[in-house]
C-alpha positions, -999 to 999 in steps of 0.1 A, spaced: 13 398 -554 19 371 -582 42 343 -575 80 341 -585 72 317 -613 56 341 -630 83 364 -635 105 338 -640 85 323 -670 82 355 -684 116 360 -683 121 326 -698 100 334 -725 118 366 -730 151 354 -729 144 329 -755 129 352 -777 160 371 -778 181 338 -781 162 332 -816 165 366 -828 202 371 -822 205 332 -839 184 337 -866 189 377 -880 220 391 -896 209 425 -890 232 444 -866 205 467 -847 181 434 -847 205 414 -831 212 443 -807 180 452 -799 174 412 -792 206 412 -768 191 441 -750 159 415 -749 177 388 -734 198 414 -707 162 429 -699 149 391 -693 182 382 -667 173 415 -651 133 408 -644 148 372 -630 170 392 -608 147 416 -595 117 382 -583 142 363 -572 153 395 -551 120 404 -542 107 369 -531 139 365 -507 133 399 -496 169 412 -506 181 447 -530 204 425 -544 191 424 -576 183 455 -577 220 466 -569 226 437 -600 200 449 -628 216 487 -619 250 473 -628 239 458 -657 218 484 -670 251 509 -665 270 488 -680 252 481 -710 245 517 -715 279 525 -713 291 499 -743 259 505 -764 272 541 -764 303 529 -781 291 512 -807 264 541 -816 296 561 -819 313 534 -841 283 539 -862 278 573 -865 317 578 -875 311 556 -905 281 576 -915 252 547 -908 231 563 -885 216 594 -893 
């Protein structure tokens, strides 16, 4: 099993991926796609953290999150598809 610091620089380097892209493009489905980059990051953190302390905590957390993302992102694919963007 690798160590927790791993995962969490991963998720570091993830996160901050996602930080530049949604700071640096103007493109709306770039800087979604980079917020779903930076949610997916907070959600590997979650899971080590849970796993080294032995806990489904965070993965009761990354379940909420993913939900909840998933229910939003459907809203704003349905903004879009009422004003014709997506095809």
């Amino acid at each position: 099993m690798l160590p927790v610091q791993y995962y969490i620089g991963l998720s570091v380097v993830l996160f901050t991926l996602g930080a530049l892209g949604v700071l640096i493009r103007r493109n709306a489905i770039v800087i979604f796609m980079s917020v779903e980059l930076m949610l997916n990051a907070a959600n590997l953190a979650f899971v080590a953290f849970a796993r080294a302390a032995n806990s489904m905590d965070g993965q009761i957390i990354v379940f909420f999150v993913i939900a909840n993302y998933n229910r939003s992102h459907s809203s704003f694919r349905n903004l879009f598809q009422s004003a014709n963007l997506f095809l």
